[in-house]
DRENMAR-32943 format. One record per residue: residue number from 1; x, y, z of N, C-alpha, C in turn. Coordinates in steps of 0.001 Angstrom, whole numbers, m for minus. Each point is the difference from the previous one (the first is absolute). Layout:
N
@i=NUM	n_east=X	n_north=Y	n_up=Z	ca_east=X	ca_north=Y	ca_up=Z	c_east=X	c_north=Y	c_up=Z .
...
***
This chain:
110
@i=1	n_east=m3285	n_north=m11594	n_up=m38251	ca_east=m1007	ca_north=902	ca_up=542	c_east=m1389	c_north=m531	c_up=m323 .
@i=2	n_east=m736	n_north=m365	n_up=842	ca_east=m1422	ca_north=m212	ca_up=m265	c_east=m524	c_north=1085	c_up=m352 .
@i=3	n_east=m1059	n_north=m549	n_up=m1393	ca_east=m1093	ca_north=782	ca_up=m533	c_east=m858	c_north=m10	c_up=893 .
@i=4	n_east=m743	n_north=1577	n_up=345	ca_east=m1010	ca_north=m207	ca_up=623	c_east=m1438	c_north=m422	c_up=m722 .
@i=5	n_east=m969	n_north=m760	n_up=625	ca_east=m1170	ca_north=m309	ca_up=m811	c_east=m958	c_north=1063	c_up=243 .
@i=6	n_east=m603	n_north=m96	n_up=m1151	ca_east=m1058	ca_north=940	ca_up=m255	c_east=m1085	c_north=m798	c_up=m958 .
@i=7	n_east=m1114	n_north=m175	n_up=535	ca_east=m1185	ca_north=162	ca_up=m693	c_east=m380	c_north=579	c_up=m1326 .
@i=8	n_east=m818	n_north=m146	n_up=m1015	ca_east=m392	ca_north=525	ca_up=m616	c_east=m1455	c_north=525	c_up=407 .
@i=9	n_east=m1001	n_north=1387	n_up=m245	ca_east=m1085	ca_north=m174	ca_up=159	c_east=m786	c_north=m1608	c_up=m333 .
@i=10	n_east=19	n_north=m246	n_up=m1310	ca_east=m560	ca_north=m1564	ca_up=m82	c_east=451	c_north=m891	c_up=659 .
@i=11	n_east=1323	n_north=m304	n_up=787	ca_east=m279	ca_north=m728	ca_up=1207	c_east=m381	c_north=m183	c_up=1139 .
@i=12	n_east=m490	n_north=1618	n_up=m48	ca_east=m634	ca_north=324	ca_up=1645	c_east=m1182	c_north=m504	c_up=m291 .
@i=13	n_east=m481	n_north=180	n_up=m957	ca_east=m1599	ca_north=m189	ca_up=m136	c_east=m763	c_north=m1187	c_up=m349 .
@i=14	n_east=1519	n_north=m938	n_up=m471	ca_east=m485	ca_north=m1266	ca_up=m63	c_east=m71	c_north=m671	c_up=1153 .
@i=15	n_east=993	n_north=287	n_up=928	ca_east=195	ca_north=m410	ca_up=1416	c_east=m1298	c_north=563	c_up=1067 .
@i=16	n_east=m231	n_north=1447	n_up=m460	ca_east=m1349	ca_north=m170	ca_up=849	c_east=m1202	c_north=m520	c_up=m429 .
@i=17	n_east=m239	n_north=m722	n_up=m1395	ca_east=m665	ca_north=m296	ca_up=m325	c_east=m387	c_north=m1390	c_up=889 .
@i=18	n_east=1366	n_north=m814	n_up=m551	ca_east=28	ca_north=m1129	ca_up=780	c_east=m434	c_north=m158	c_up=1606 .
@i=19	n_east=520	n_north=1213	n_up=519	ca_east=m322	ca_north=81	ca_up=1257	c_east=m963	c_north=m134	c_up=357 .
@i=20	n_east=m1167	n_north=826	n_up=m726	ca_east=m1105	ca_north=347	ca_up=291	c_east=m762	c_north=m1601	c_up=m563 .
@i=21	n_east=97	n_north=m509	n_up=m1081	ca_east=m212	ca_north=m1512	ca_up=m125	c_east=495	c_north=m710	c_up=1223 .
@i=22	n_east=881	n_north=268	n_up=791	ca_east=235	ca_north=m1150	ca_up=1030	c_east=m631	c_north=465	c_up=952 .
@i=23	n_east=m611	n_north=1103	n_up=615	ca_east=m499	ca_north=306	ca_up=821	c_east=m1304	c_north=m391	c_up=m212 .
@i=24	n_east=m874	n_north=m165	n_up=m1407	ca_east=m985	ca_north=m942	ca_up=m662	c_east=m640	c_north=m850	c_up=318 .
@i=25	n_east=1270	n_north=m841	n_up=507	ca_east=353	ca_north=m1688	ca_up=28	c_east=m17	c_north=71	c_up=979 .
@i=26	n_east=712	n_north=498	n_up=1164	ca_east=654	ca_north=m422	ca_up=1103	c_east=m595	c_north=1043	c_up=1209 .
@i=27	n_east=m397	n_north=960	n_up=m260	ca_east=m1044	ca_north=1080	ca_up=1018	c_east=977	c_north=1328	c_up=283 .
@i=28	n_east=m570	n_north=389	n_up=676	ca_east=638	ca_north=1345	ca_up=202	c_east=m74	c_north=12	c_up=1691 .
@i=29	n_east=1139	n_north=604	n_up=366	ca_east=4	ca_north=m90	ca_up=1348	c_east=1036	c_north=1675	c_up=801 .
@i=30	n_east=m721	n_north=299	n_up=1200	ca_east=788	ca_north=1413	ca_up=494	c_east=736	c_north=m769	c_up=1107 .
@i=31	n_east=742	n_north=1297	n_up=m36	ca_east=1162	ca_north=m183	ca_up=1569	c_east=671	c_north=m1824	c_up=m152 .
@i=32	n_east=180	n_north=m389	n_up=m1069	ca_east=691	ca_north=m1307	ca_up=m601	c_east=729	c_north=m62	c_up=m862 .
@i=33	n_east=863	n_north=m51	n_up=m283	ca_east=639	ca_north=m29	ca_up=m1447	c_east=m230	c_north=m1817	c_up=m1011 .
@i=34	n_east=m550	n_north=m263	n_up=738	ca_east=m586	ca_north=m1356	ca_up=m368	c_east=1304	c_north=m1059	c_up=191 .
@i=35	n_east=m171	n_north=m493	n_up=908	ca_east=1128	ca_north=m984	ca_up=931	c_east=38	c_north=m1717	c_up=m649 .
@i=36	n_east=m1105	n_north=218	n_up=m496	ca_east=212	ca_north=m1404	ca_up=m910	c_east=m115	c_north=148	c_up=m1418 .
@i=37	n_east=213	n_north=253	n_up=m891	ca_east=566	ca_north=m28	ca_up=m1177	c_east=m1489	c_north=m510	c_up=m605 .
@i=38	n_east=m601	n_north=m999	n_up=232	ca_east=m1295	ca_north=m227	ca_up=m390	c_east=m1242	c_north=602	c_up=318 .
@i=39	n_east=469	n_north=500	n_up=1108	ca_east=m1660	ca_north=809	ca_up=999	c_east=m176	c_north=1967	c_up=m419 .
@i=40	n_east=m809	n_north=606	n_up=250	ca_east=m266	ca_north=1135	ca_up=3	c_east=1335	c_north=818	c_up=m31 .
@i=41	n_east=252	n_north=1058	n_up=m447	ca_east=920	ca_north=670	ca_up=m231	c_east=m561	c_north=1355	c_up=243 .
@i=42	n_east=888	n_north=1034	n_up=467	ca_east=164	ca_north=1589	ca_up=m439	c_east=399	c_north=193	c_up=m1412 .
@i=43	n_east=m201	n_north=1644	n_up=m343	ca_east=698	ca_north=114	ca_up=m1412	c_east=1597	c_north=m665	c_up=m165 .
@i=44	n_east=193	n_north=296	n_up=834	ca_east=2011	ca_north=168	ca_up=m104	c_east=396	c_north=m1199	c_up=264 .
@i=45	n_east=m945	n_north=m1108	n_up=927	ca_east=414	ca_north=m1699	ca_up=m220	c_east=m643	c_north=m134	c_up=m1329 .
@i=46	n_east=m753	n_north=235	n_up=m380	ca_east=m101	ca_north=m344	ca_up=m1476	c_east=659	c_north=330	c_up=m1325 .
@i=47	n_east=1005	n_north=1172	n_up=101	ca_east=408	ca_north=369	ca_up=m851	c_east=1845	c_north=m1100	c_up=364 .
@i=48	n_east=m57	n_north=m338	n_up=1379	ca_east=991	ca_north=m436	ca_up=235	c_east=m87	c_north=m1421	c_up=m539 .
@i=49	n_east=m1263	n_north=m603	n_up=296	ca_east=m350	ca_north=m1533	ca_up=m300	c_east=509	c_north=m484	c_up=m1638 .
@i=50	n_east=m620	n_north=994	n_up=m952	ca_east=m137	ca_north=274	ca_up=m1279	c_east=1141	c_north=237	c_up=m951 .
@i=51	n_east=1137	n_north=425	n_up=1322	ca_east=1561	ca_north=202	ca_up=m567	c_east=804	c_north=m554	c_up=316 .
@i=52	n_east=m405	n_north=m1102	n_up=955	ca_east=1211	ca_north=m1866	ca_up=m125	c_east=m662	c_north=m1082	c_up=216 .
@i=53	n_east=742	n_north=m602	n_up=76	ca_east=m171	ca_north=m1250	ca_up=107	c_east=m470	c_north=m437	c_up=1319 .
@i=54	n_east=m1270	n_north=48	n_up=693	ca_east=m417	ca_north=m714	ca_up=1135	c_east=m643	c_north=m827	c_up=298 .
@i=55	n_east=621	n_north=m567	n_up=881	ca_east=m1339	ca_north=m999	ca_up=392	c_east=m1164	c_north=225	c_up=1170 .
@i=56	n_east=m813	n_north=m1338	n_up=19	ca_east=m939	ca_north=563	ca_up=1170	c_east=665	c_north=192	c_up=1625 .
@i=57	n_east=m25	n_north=992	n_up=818	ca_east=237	ca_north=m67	ca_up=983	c_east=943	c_north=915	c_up=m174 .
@i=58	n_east=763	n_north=421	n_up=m985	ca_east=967	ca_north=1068	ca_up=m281	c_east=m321	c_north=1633	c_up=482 .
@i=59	n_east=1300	n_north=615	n_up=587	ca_east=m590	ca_north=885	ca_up=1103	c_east=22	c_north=1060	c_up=m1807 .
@i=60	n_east=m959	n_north=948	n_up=324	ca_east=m390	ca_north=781	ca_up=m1333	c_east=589	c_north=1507	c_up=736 .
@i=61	n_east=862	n_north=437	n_up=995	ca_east=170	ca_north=1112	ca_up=486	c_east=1205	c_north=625	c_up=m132 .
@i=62	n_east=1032	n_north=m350	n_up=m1226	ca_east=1108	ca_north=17	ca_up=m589	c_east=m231	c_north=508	c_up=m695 .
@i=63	n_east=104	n_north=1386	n_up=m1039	ca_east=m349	ca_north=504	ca_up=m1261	c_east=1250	c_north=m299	c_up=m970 .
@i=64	n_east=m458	n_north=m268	n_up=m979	ca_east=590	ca_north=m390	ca_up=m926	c_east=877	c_north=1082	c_up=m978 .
@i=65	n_east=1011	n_north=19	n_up=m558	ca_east=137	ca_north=1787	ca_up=m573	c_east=m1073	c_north=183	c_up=m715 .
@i=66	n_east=m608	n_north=m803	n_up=m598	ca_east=m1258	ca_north=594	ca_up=m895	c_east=m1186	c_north=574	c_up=626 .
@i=67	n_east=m490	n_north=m439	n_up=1208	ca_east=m734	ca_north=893	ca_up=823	c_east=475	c_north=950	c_up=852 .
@i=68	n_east=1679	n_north=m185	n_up=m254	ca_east=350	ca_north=1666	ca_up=706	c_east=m166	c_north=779	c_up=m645 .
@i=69	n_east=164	n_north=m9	n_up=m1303	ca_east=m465	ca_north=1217	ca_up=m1499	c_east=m1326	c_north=m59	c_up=480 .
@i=70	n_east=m1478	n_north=m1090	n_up=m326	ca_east=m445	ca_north=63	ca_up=m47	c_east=m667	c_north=1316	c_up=1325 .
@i=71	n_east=704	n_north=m231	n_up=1091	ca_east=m661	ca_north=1193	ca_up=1115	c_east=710	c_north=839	c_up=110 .
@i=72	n_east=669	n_north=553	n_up=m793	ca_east=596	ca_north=1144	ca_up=m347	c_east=m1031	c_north=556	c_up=m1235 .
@i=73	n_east=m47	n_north=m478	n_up=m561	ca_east=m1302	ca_north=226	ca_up=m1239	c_east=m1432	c_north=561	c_up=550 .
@i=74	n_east=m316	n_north=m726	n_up=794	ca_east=m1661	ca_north=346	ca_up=722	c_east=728	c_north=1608	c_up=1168 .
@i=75	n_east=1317	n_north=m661	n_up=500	ca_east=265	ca_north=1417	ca_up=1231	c_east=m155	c_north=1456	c_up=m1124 .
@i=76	n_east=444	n_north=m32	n_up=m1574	ca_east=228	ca_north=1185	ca_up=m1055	c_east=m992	c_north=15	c_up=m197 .
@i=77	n_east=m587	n_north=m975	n_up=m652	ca_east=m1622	ca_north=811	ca_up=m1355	c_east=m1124	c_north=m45	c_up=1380 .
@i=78	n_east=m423	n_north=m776	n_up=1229	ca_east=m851	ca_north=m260	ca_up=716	c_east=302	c_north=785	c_up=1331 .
@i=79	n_east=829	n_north=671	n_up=284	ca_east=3	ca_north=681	ca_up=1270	c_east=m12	c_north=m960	c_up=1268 .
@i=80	n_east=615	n_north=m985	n_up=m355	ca_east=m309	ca_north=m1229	ca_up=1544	c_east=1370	c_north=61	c_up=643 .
@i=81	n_east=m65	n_north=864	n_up=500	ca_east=1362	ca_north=m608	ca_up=1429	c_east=229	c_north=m1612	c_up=231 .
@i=82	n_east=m913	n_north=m754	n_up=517	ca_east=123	ca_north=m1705	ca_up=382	c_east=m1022	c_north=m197	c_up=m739 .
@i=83	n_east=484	n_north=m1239	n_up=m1372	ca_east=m967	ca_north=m848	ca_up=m272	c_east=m809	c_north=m399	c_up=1357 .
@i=84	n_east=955	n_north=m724	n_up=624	ca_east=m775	ca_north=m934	ca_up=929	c_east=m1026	c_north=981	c_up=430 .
@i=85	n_east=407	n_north=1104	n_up=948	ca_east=m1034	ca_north=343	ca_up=777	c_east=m1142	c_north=684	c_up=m517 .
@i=86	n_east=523	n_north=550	n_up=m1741	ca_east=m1661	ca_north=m324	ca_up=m884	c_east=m746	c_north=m1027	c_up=m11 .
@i=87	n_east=724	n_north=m1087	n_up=m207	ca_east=m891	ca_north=m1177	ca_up=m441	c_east=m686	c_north=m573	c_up=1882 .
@i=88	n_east=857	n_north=629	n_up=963	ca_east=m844	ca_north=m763	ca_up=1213	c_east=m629	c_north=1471	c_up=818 .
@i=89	n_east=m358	n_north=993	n_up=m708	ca_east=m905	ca_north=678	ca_up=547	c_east=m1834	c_north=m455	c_up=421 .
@i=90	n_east=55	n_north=m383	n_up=904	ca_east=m1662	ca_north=m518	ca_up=517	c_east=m1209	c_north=693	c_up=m1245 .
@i=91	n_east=149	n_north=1025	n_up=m683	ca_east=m1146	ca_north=408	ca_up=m820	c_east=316	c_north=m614	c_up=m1191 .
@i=92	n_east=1597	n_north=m378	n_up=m742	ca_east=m20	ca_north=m859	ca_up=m1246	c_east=m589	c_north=m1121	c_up=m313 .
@i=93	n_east=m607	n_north=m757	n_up=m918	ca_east=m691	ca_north=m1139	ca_up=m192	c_east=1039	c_north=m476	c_up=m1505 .
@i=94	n_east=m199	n_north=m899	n_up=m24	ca_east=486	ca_north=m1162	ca_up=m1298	c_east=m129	c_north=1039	c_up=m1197 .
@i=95	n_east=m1176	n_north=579	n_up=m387	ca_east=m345	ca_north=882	ca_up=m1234	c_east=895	c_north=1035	c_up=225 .
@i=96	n_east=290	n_north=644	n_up=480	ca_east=832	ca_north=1415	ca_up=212	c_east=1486	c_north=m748	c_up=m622 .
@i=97	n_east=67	n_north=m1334	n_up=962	ca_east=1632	ca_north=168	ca_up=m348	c_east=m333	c_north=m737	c_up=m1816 .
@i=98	n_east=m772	n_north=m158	n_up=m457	ca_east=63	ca_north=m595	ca_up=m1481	c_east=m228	c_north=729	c_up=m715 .
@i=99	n_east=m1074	n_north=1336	n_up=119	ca_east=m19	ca_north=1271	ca_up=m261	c_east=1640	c_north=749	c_up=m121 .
@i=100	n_east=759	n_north=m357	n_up=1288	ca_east=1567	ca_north=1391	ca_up=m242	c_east=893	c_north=m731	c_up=m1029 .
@i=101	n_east=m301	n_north=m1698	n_up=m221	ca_east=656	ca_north=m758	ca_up=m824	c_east=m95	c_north=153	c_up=m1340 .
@i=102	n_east=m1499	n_north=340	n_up=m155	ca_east=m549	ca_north=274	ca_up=m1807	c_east=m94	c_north=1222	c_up=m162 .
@i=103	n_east=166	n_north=1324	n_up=1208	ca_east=631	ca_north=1269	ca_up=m784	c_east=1046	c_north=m318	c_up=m39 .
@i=104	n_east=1785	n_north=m567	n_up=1134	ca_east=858	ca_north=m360	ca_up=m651	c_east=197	c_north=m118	c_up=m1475 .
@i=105	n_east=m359	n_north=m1170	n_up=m164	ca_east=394	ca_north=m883	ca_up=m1326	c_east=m640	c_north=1459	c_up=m1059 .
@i=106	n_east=m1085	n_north=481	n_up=308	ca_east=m871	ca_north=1095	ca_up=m1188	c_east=1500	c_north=927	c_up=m331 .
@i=107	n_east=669	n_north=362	n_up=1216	ca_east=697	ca_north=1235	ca_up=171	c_east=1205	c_north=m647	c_up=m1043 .
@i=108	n_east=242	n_north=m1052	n_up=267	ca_east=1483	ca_north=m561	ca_up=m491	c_east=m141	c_north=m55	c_up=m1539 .
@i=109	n_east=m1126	n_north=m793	n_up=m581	ca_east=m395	ca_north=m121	ca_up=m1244	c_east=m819	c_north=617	c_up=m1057 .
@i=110	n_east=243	n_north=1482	n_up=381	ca_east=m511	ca_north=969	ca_up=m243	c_east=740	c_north=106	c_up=m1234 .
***
């Protein structure tokens, strides 16, 4: 019988940490899940990028189980139905989504 995986709060928050560092590096991008592994990303290609092994050109639109917790986490404490269609609402900017990342992580390591 497979164990199911589960997260700890401290791995959610290290993972969005990272995320939010790769989005840093690499830009932030809407209505993309970031299609090359090196270029601009959404939250959720970044949290995906951050949790294997990819290379450049690697499609980032596969969630990983750790970013399925992870958007199950933001859908409970954050009220978001679709990451995505938070993060590609036309009024969000780069700060908002690094802003819901560092109350995240605040909420987890509380």
């Amino acid at each position: 019988m497979n164990k199911s995986f589960k997260l700890t709060n401290q791995d959610i928050a290290a993972i969005l940490t990272r995320a939010k560092n790769y989005i840093k590096r690499h830009g932030w991008v809407q209505e993309d899940y970031g299609y090359k592994s090196s270029g601009p990303v959404c939250m959720i290609g970044a949290c995906n990028a951050v949790t294997t092994k990819r290379k450049p050109g690697d499609d980032l639109s596969t969630d990983t189980s750790e970013t399925k917790e992870i958007r199950q986490f933001l859908k409970k404490e954050f009220k978001i139905n679709s990451v995505e269609g938070w993060n590609d609402d036309k009024v969000k900017s780069r700060k908002e989504v690094f802003d819901l990342i560092d109350r995240a992580v605040a909420k987890l390591t509380k």
